[in-house]
C-alpha positions in Angstrom: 11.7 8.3 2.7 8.6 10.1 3.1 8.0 13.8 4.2 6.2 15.5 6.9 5.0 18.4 7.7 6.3 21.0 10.1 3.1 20.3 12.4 3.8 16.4 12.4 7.1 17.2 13.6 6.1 19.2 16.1 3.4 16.5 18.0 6.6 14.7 19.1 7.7 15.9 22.4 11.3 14.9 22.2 12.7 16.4 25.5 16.0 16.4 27.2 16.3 14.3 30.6 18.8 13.0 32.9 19.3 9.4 34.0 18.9 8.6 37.4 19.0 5.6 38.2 20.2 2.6 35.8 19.8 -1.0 36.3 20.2 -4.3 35.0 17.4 -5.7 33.0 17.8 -9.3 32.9 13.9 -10.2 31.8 14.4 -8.6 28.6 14.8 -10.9 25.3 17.8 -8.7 24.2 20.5 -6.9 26.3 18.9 -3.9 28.4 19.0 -1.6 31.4 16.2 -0.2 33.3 16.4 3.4 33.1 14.9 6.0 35.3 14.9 9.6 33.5 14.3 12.8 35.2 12.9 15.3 32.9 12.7 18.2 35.3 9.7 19.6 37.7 7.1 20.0 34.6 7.2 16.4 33.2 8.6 14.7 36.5 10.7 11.2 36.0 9.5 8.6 33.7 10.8 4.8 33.2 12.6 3.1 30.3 14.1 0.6 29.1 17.1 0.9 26.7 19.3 -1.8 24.5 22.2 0.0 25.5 24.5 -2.6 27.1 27.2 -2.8 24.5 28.6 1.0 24.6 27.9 1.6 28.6 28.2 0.5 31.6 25.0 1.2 34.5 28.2 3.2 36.1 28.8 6.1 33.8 24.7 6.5 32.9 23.8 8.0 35.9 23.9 11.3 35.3 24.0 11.5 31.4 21.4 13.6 29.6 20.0 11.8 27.0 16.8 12.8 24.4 13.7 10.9 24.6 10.3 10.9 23.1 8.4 11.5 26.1 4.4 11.8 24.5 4.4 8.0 23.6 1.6 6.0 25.0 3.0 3.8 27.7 4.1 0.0 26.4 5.3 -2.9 28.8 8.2 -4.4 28.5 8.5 -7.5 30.6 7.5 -6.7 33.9 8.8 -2.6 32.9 6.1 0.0 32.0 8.0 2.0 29.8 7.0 5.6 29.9 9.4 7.1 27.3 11.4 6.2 24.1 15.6 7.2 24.8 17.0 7.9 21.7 19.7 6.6 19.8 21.9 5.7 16.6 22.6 2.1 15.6 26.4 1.9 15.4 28.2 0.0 12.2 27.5 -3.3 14.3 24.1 -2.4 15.2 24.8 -1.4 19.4 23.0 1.6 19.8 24.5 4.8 20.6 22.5 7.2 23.0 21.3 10.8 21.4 22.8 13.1 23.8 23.1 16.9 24.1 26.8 18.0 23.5 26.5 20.8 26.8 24.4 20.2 29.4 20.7 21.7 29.1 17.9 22.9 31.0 15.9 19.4 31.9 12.7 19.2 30.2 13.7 21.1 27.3 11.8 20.3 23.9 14.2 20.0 21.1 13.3 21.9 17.6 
């Protein structure tokens, strides 16, 4: 593992959203939903896709806050333009497992 500095950390704007709207993402080559985050007035609602299909259903993610890098460039996906990264944690099997705040938060906040 390699270290960086505090100023590398602090160029990625990981910030808290809320899921919106969740779809199925059947174009993808691996299991996905369309994801449609709201990160508050400041930032505004951004597009993603997420390899989340094995722990949720579209049902219970609208609503969720989640953590997502949010200063990516934009990169298509199929026929998405994904505007943010979710984050998550690979499970013992590999199914990711969303980064989430444990009480909600303000939206938009930046996490340090």
């Amino acid at each position: 593992m390699s270290t960086i500095s505090w100023d590398d950390f602090a160029k990625v704007e990981l910030r808290v959203g809320r899921i919106i709207k969740a779809e199925p993402f059947p174009e993808a080559r691996k299991p996905a939903y369309k994801l449609v985050v709201d990160f508050g007035p400041e930032i505004g609602q951004r597009k993603s896709s997420a390899q989340i299909t094995s722990h949720y259903t579209l049902d219970e993610l609208v609503g969720k806050q989640v953590v997502a890098v949010i200063n990516f460039p934009p990169k298509q996906i199929g026929p998405l333009m994904s505007e943010c990264l979710v984050t998550g944690f690979p499970d013992e099997n590999g199914a990711v497992v969303l980064c989430v705040p444990d009480k909600d938060v303000p939206l938009g906040g930046k996490l340090f």
